[in-house]
N, C-alpha and C positions, 0 to 999 in steps of 0.2 A: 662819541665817535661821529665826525662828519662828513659826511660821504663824498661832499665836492672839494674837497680836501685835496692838496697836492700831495702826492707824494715821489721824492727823489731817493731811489735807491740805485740806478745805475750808470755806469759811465757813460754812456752815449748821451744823455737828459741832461743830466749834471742838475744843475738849475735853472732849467729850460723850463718853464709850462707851455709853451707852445704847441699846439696840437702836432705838429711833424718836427718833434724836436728829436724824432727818434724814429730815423727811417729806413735805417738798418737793421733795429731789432721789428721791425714796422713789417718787413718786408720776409724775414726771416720766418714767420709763423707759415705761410704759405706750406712749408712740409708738413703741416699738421692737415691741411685741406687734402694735398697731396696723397695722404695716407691713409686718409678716410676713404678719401676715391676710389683708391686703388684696392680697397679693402671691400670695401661695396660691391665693385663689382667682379671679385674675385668670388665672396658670397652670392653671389644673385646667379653666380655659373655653376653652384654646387648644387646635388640635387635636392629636393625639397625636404628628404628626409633625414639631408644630413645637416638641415639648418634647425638653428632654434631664436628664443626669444635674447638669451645673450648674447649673440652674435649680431643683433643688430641692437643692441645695448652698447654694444666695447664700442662699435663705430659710430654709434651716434653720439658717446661721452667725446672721442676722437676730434670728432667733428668741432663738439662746446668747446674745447681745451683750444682748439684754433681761433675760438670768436672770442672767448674769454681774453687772451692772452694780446693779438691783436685791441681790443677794445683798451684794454691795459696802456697798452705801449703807447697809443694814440691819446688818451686822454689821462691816464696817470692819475688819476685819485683815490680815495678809498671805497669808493664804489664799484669802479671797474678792479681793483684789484681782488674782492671779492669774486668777480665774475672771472678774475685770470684762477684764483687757489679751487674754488668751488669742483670746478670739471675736475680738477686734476685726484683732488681727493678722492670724488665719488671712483674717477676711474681706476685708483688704486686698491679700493675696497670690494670695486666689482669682482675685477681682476684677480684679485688674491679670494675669493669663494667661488670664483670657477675654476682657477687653479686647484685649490685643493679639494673640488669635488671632482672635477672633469680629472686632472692630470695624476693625482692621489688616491681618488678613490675613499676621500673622508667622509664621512656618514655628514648627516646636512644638520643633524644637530651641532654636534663639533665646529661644524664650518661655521656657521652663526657666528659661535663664541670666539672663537680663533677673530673674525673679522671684527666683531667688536672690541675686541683687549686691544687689536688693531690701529680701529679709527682712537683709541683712548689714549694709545702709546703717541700716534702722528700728533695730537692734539695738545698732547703735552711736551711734545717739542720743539710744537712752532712755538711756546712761551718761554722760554731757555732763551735768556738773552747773556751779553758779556758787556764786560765793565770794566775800567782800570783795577786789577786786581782779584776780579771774581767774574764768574761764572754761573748761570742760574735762572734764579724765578727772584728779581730786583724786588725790594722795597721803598719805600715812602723819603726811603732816606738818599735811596739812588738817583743822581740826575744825569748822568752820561750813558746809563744802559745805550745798548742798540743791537741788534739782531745777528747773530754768531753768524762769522763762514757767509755773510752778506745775504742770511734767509735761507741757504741751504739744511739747515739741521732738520728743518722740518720733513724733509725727504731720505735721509737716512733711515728711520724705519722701513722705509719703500725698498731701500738698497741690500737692508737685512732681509729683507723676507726676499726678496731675489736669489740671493745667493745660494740663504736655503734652500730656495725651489730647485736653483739648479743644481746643488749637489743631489739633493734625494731623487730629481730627474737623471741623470746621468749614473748614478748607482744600480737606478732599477732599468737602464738601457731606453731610458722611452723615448719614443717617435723624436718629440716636440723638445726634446734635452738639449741640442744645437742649437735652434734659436732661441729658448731661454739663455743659454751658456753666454749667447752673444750679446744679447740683448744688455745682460747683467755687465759682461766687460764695459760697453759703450758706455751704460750709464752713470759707471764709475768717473769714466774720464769726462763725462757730461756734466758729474757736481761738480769735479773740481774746477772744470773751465767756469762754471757757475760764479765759486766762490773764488774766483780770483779775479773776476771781472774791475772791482776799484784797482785790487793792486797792482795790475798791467794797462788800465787804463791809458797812459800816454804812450804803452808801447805798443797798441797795436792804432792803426792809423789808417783811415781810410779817405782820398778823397781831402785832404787836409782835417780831415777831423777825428777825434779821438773816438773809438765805439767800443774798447773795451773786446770783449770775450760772451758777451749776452746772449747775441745771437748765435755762435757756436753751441751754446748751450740748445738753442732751438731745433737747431736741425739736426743734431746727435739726438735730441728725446724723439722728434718726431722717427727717426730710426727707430730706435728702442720700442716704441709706439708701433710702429709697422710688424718689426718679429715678434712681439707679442700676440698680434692680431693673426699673424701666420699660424702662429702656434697653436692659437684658439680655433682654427677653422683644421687644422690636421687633428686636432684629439683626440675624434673618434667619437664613439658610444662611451656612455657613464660605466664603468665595471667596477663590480661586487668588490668590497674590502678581505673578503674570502677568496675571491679568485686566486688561483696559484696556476703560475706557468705549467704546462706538459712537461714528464720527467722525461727525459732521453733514451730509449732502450739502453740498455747494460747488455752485452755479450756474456752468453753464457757458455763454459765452457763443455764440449760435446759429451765430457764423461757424466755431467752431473746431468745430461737434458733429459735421458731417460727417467731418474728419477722425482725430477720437478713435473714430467708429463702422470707418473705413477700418482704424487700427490693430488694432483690436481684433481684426479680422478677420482681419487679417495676423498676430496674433498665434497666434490661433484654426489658420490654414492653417501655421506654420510647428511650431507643439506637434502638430499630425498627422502632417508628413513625420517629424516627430524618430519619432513611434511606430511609422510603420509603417517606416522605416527606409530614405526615399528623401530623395536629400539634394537639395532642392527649394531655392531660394532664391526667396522673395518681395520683391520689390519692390512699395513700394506709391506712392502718390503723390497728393498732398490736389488736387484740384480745384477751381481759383480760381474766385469769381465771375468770371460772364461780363462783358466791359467789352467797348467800343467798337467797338476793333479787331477783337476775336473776332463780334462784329454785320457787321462789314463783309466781314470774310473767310465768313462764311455769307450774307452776299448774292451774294459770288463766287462761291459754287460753286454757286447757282442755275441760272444759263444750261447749265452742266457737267449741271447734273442732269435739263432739261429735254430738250437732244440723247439723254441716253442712253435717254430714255422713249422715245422718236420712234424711235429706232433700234432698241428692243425691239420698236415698235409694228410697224416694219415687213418683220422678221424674220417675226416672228409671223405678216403677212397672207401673205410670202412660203411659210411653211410651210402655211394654209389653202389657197392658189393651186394650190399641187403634191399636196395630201393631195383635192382637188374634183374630180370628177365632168368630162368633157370635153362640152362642149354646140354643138352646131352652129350654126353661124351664117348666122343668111338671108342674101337678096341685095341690097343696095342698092337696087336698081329697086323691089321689093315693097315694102315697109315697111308695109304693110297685113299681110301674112300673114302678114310676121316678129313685128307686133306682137300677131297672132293665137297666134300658135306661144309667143311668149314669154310670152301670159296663159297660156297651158297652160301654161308652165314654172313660171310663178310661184307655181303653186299652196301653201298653207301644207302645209309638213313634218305628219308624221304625230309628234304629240302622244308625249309619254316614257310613256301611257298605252295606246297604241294596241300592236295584236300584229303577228307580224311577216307574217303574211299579209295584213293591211291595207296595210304597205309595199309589198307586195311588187307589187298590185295597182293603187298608184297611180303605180309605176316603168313600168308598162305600159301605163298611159292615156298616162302620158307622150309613152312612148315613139309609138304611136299617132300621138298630136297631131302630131307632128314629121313624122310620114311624110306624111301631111297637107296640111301647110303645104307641102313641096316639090309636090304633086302639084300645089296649087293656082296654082302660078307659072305656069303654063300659061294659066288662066282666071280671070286674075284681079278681072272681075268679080261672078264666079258667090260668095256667100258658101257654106262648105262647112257642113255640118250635120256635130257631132260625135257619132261614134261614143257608142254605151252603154259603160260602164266594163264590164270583164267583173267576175264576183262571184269 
């Protein structure tokens, strides 16, 4: 292989080696500088924690694929065409292990290998050439080979693994699924313009001169190029291959909540025996709406419930009865001086206010009045004049 080697593979060149034989495709790389730029400094306004070391990897491969590709187009040999293929590979290999770490969530072993079957797959396809009649890896005996689809085959792995990404992205709703989605349409229409640059050669025409479809190719990748770098800077934090979305609350209907709150509970009381080490067994048991029957059976037990009041009630005067004060009773024939005796007994209790010599004193008028009233059964005309209370 010689590196100062011409090489003519597009229409704008034709069989030109002249350093500006190609100032269309020359000029076209400019969207790769463009994208890096804009890419930079899109980065450099995120905060520091939401950047990393790949993000200024994508844009600085960005960057090579603009000098590579340029330096190409200007001098055409097999030297610079190394420096056009180089960037573009690395950045496809980047690309696809932070995809499938950053956007997937693939453990970084996996990613590895995923990327190498990768670069093995791409590598075996820039060799795939065609021939009058066949297709393949040429032998010794081939002398017309030349390079299918005019060098595009080697990018079709790039265009499989896109697609992928963007179905699996768009399945699982993620952020960045938009401009992978887009990204992938453009670059479809990006090989073909690629691979048809001889065949339209004299029909597209600029300037009087034939340029072919090369440079469209240039500025759709450098696109393509730009929402991928979007997409790398929205991704976010790395998450878990175990993470699972929040499930949605479920309505629960009002008859059963009673008895999801009983369980619970139950659950609650049976995870405390287990810890303190008593072996408890709960029973729980949902509690029906009340119907009919259970109406009629709590009217029965009304009359049940009434006796036992009655029977409380009259416990109760019976223990008043025996804890009361014993009080004399007049005589029938008087009822006059009984009913004297009894306004003295009626007197109102001394107030929860009152001291206890106040009590003590109107236990003694009391007592008085009563002595009283018997003296008066004698004369019972005479009305008695009562005594002063003593102080």
């Amino acid at each position: 292989m010689t590196f100062g080697e011409h090489v003519f593979l597009y229409c704008e060149r034709g069989t030109d080696a002249a350093l500006w034989a190609e100032p269309i495709n020359t000029i076209s790389n400019a969207g790769f500088f463009l994208a890096a730029l804009v890419a930079w400094q899109l980065l450099l306004w995120r905060p520091p924690a939401e950047r990393s070391p790949d993000h200024f990897l994508l844009v600085g491969l960005t960057f090579l694929i603009g000098c590579g590709s340029l330096a190409f187009h200007v001098y055409a040999d097999e030297g610079t065409e190394l420096a056009d293929i180089v960037p573009i590979g690395l950045f496809m290999m980047v690309y696809l292990g932070f995809a499938l770490n950053r956007f997937l969530a693939v453990p970084p072993g996996w990613t590895v290998l995923i990327v190498i079957g990768f670069a093995l797959i791409v590598g075996a396809a820039m060799q795939v050439q065609c021939w009058d009649g066949g297709i393949g890896l040429p032998g010794p005996e081939v002398t017309d080979a030349k390079q299918c689809l005019n060098g595009s085959v080697g990018y079709l792995p790039a265009l499989g693994a896109l697609i992928i990404l963007a179905m699996l992205l768009t399945e699982r709703h993620h952020r960045v699924a938009p401009y992978v989605v887009w990204a992938t349409i453009i670059f479809i229409v990006s090989i073909i313009l690629r691979s048809i640059d001889i065949s339209f050669c004299d029909r597209v025409v600029i300037d009087g001169r034939n340029v072919g479809t090369h440079f469209i190719w240039h500025i759709l990748n450098a696109v393509v190029i730009f929402l991928l770098l979007l997409a790398s800077l929205r991704a976010g934090p790395v998450l878990s291959a175990a993470t699972k979305p929040p499930r949605r609350p479920v309505a629960v209907p009002a008859e059963l909540a009673s008895v999801e709150i009983v369980r619970t509970e139950a659950d609650t009381a049976e995870t405390d025996a287990a810890e303190t080490g008593s072996a408890k067994t709960v029973t729980v048991k949902a509690e029906p709406d009340k119907s009919e029957s259970d109406k009629k059976d709590s009217a029965k037990d009304e009359p049940a419930k009434e006796d036992q009041k009655k029977e409380e009630t009259k416990s109760a005067k019976t223990v008043l009865a025996k804890t009361a004060p014993a009080k004399t009773e007049p005589a029938k024939d008087e009822p006059k001086e009984s009913s004297k005796a009894g306004s003295t007994d009626e007197k109102p209790a001394a107030t929860d206010d009152a001291s206890k010599e106040d009590a003590e004193a109107e236990s003694k008028s009391g007592d008085e009045a009563s002595s009283e009233g018997e003296e008066g059964e004698s004369e019972p005309d005479k009305p008695e004049e009562a005594e002063p209370k003593m102080p």
